[in-house]
N, C-alpha and C positions, 0 to 999 in steps of 0.2 A: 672772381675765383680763378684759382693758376689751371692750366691746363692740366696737370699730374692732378688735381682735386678733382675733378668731371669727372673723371672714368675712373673705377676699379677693377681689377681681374680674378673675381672670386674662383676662374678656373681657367687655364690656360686656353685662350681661344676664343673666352664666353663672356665679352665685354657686357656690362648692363649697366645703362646707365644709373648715377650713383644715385638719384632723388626716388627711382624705383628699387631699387636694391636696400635702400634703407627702409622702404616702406612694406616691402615684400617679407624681409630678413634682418632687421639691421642688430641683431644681438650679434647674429653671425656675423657680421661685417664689421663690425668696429674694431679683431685684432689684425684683420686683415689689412682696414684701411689706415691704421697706424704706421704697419709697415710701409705701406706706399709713402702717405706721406712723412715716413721720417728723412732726415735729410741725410747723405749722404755725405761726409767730408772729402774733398777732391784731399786726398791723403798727397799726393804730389806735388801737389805747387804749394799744402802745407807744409808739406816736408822741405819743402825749399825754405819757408819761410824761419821753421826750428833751426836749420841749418845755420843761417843769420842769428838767428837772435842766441844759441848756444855756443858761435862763435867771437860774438861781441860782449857775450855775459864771462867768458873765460877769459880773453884780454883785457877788459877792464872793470873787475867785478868793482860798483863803487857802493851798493845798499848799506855795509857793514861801518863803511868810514863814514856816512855820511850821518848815519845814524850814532855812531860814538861820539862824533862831533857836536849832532844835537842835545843828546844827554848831557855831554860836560858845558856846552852853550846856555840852557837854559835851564838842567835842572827838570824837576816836574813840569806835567804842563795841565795845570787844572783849570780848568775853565769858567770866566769868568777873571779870574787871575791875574797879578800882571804877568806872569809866566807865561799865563794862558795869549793870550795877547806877544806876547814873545814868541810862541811856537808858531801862531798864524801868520806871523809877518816872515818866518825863518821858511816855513814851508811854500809860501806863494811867493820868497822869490828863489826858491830852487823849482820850482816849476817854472818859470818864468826863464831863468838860463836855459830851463831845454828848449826852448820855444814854444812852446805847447799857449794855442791861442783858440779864443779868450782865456785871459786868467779875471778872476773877480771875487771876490767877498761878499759871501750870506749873510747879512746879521738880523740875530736875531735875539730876544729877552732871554736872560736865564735867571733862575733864581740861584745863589753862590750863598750855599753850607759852607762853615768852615770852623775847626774845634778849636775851641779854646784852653778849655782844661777836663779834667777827667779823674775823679780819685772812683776804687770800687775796693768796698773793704768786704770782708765775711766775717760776721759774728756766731758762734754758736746761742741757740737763744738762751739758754741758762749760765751765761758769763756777758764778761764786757771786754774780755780779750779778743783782740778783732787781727787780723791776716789780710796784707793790704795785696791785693793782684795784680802786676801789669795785665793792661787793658786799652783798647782804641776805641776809641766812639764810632759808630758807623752812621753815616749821611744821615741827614733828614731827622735826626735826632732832634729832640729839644732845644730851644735856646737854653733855656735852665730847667735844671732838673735837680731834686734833694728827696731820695726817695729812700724807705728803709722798707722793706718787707720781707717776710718768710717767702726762702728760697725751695721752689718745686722744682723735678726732672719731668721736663717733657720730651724728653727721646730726641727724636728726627725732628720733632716742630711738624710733621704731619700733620693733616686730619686727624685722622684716626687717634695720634698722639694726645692731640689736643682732649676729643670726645672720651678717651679710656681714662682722661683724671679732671674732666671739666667743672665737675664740684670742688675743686681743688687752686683753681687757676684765679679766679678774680680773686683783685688784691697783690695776689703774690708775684714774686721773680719768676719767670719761668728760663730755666739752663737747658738749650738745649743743641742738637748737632749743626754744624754751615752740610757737611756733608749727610750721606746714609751710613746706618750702620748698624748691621745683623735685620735691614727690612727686608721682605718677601720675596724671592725672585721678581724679578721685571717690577717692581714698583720706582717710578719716575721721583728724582728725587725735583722738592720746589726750591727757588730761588730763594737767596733770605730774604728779598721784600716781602714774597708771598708768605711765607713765614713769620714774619714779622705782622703783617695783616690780620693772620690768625691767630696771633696770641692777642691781637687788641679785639679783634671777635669775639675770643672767649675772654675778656674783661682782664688780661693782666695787668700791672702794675710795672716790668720793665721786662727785658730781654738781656740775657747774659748766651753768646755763642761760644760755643767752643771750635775754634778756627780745628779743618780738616788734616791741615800737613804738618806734618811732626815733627815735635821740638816747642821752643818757644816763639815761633814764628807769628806775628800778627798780622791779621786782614781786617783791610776795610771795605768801605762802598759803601749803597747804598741803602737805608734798608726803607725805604716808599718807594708803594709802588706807582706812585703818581708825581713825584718831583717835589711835594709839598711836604710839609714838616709831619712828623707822627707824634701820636700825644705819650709817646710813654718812649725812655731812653734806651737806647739799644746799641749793646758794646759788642766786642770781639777779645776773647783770650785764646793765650795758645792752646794747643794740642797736650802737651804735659798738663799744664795747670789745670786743664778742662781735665781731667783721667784724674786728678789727685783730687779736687774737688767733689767730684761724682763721687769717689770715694768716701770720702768725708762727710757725703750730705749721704749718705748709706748709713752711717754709723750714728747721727745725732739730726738734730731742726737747727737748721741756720739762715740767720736771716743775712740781707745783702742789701749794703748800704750803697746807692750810688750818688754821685755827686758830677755835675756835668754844667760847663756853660758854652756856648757855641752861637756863630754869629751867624746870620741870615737875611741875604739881602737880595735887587732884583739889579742887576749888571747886565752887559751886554758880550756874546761871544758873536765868534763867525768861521763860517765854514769856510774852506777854500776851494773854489771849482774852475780845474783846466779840461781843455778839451784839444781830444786832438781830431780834428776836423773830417767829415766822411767824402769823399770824393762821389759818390752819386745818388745815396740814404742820408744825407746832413741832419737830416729833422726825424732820425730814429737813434734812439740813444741807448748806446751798453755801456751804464755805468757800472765805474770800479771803484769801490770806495772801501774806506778804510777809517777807525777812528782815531784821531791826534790824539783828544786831550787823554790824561792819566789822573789815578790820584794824586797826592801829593806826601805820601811814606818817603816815596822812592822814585826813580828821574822814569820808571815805567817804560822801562824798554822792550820788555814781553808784552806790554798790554798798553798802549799795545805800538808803540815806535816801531816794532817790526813787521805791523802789518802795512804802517802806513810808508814807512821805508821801502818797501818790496815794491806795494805799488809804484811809489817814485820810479824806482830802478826799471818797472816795466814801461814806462812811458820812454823813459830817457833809452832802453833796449827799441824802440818801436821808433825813436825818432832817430837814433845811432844807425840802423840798419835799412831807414828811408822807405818801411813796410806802409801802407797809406790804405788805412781802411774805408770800406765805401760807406757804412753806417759811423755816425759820429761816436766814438771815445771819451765819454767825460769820466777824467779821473776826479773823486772827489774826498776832499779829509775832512769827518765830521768833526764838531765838536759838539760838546753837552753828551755825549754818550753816557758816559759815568754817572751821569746827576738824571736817567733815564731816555737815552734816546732824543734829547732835545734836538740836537741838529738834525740829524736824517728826519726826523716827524716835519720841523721847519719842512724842511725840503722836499716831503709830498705834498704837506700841504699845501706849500707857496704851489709845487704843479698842477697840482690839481685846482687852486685858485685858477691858475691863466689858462686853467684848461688843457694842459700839455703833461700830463700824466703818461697819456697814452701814444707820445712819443716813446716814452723809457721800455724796450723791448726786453731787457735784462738786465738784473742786478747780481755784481758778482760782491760778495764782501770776504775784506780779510783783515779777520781779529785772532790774534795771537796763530796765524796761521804758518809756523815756522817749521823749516825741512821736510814741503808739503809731502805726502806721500797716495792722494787722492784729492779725489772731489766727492760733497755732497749735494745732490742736484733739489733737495730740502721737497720730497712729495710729488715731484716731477718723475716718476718714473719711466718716461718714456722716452726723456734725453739722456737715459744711462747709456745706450750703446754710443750716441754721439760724445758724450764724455771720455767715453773708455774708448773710444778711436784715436779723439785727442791725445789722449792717455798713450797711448802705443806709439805714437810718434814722438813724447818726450821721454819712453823708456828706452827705445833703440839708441838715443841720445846720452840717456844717465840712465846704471843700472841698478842705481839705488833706489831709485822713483818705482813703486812697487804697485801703481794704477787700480787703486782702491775704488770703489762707488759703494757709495752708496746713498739712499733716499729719504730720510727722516728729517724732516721739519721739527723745527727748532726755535725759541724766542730768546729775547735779552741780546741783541745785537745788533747793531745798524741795518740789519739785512729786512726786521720785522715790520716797521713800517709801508716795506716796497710789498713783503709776503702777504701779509693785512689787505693789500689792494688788488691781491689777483695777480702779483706782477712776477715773472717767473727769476728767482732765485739759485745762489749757487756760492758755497763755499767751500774752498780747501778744507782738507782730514789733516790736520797737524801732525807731525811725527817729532816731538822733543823728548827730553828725557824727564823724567818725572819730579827733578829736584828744580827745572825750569819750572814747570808748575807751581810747585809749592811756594812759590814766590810772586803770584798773582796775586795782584791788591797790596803786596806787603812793602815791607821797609827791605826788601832781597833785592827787588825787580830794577836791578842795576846790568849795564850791557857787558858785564864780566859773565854773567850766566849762561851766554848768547857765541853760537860760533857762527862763522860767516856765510856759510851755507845753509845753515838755516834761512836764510834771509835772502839768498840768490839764488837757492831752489826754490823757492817763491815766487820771486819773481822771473825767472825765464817762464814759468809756470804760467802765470797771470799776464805774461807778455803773447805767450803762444794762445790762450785761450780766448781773453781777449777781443786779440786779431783775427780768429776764426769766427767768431759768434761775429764780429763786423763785417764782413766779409761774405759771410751763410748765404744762399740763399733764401732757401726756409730754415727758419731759426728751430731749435729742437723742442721747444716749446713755447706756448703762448699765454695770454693774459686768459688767467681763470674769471668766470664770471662769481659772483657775490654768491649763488647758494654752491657751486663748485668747490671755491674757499673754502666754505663753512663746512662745507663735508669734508673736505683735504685736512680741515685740523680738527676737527672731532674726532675723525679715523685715527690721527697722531695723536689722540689724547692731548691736545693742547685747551680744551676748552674751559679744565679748573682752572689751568695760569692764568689764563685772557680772563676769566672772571674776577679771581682774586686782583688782579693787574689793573680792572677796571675797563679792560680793552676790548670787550665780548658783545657784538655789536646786529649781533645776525636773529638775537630774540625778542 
């Protein structure tokens, strides 16, 4: 136990020891002794350290090139892929020029969806005049599919949506939103895996999305929520066609013929893991990770090349500037993210195999985390003041950096497997403009959508943060235990995802 942990000062003068004070009082104690022991950022020799790395990040901003470079080098990077495999070899040796040692390769099983063809027509059921839709298949679909049934509206794909027409649903197509829309205040919208889950719950026969962003813009991804194939076909249309259709299934009974073939197989990806070595902590680890692969619409420079760019560029700021953390730095690039978290899962699990879990003190992840404008510390709320310290030392720096916090835990992101184990988490508050978005998953997500600061306020960001959390004395938070978790994502309302997900592990 550190010396600052023995003693607290419930009142000026009136030391008692901490093992009788908890046993005497400790409801009253516990916001006291938070404060003791929160840490304290030595704001001046950090301020030295911003000072470096927002003067190396102005001379030679390089995330933006480097990342245009890869999009037009490689193209998509899906994993599994020969792209995929492209991307891993491109990014371990630009980690490797910066010196950043060990560098090495995860590999690990994936199973590799990939679409082959796709027709989706609508017939009204009293004709044989049919209306063919552009449409995208989404992951995990079927190898083959030839399916004809009466098309139903199931809203949001909810629960609730599902329950208010469930006499309705087996057999048929159910159409329904990727987004929310006109649902209840504060109701959390689900993933479309989860969605997808519960239209085969309630017995459907296919899934027709109407993608959230407007126009004709298609999205993909995944729609299992386990990496394995689902027994019924599940597409994506745009935002127009979804509004005109809905329309039209208003006015008559239409059935929806799909047609799908799609290959499925088990390949090999890898993650890439550098590190930059700790001068007197080596064997405690703040990993910064980010995920590579994308799908394959579009060369996925939002989704996410700019998260994994950033990070680069914070390594290469932290080795440019000769800042030398005392706890170890492993930057790491997943892959299999897309196809459900396969890399980052690998890579607790392999920890937790050798028993070295409980090295990793924090995980910082950044997916699509561009022109950051905060942190979300995901349920930790007791490291908000040390974020927001952080925080104040890279807005004196940049006055656009507007040091947001906040605390809500989140799933579907490299970060969840670490959060899943108690391990304490933390991601940038993205600040892009909303046409950036609507170009997630799609055929958009090209590095013309993309300004360069986005990408270098990122990473001075993730360079400063980083190097403080290696560096801390006491870090701002710690490893939650197993029913701690469990209550931290119950309170978040995470625990329909993790069920529908499959990943609900505490009952």
């Amino acid at each position: 136990m550190d010396e600052a942990s023995a003693w607290v000062q419930p009142q000026k003068g009136n030391a008692v020891p901490l093992f009788l004070w908890m046993l005497l009082g400790w409801p009253l104690a516990l916001p006291a002794l938070g404060q003791v022991l929160a840490p304290r950022p030595d704001a001046a020799r950090l301020g030295l350290a911003a000072d470096k790395i927002w003067q190396e990040s102005a001379a030679r901003p390089l995330a933006y090139e480097v990342l245009k470079d890869a999009t037009q080098a490689i193209g998509h990077r899906m994993s599994g892929t020969a792209n995929g495999a492209k991307a891993e070899e491109y990014i371990l040796l630009k980690a490797k020029a910066l010196g950043l040692k060990p560098i090495r390769y995860q590999k690990f099983p994936i199973q590799v969806w990939q679409r082959q063809y796709l027709e989706l027509d609508i017939v009204p059921q009293q004709s044989d005049h049919f209306v063919r839709y552009e449409a995208v298949a989404l992951a995990h679909s079927p190898r083959e599919a030839d399916v004809r049934a009466r098309l139903v509206d199931a809203g949001n794909g909810l629960r609730e949506d599902f329950e208010r027409i469930k006499d309705s649903v087996p057999g048929r197509m159910v159409l329904l939103n990727i987004g929310l829309e006109g649902a209840k205040p504060g109701r959390k919208n689900l993933h479309r895996s989860e969605k997808a889950a519960l239209a085969q719950e309630f017995g459907a026969a296919g899934i027709v999305f109407i993608n959230a962003a407007p126009g004709r813009t298609l999205l993909t991804g995944t729609a299992s929520v386990d990496g394995n194939l689902i027994a019924i076909p599940a597409l994506c249309i745009g935002n127009d066609a979804g509004r005109a259709l809905r329309k039209w299934l208003g006015e008559e009974r239409l059935l929806a013929q799909v047609r799908m073939e799609n290959s499925f197989e088990e390949r090999e990806a890898r993650n890439v893991i550098a590190s930059l070595r700790g001068k007197t902590k080596p064997n405690e680890v703040i990993v910064v990770g980010a995920h590579w692969d994308s799908w394959d619409l579009a060369s996925g420079a939002t989704d996410n090349g700019l998260g994994s760019a950033a990070i680069l560029e914070a390594a290469r700021l932290l080795k440019a500037t000769g800042l030398e953390p005392d706890r170890t730095i492993q930057f790491v690039w997943f892959m299999g993210e897309e196809q459900g978290l396969v890399g980052s899962s690998h890579y607790v699990a392999q920890a937790k195999k050798r028993k070295e879990l409980g090295r990793v003190k924090y995980m910082l992840n950044f997916d699509m985390a561009g022109n950051a404008k905060g942190w979300n510390t995901f349920g930790h709320g007791q490291a908000a003041e040390y974020f927001s310290t952080i925080g104040r030392l890279a807005q004196v720096r940049d006055t656009g950096y507007t040091n947001l916090i906040e605390s809500r835990p989140g799933l579907h992101s490299d970060h969840q497997p670490f959060l899943l184990e108690g391990i304490p988490v933390a991601d940038p508050i993205a600040n892009m403009p909303a046409a950036v978005y609507n170009c997630y998953h799609a055929d958009c997500d090209h590095i013309k959508i993309l300004e360069p600061e986005y990408l270098e306020r990122t990473a001075r960001l993730a360079a400063l943060l980083a190097y403080a959390l290696a560096t801390e004395p006491i870090l701002p938070a710690t490893r939650l235990s197993d029913e701690a978790t469990k209550q931290m994502l119950i309170k978040a309302g995470l625990k329909e995802k993790l069920v529908l997900g499959k990943d609900w592990r505490w009952d």
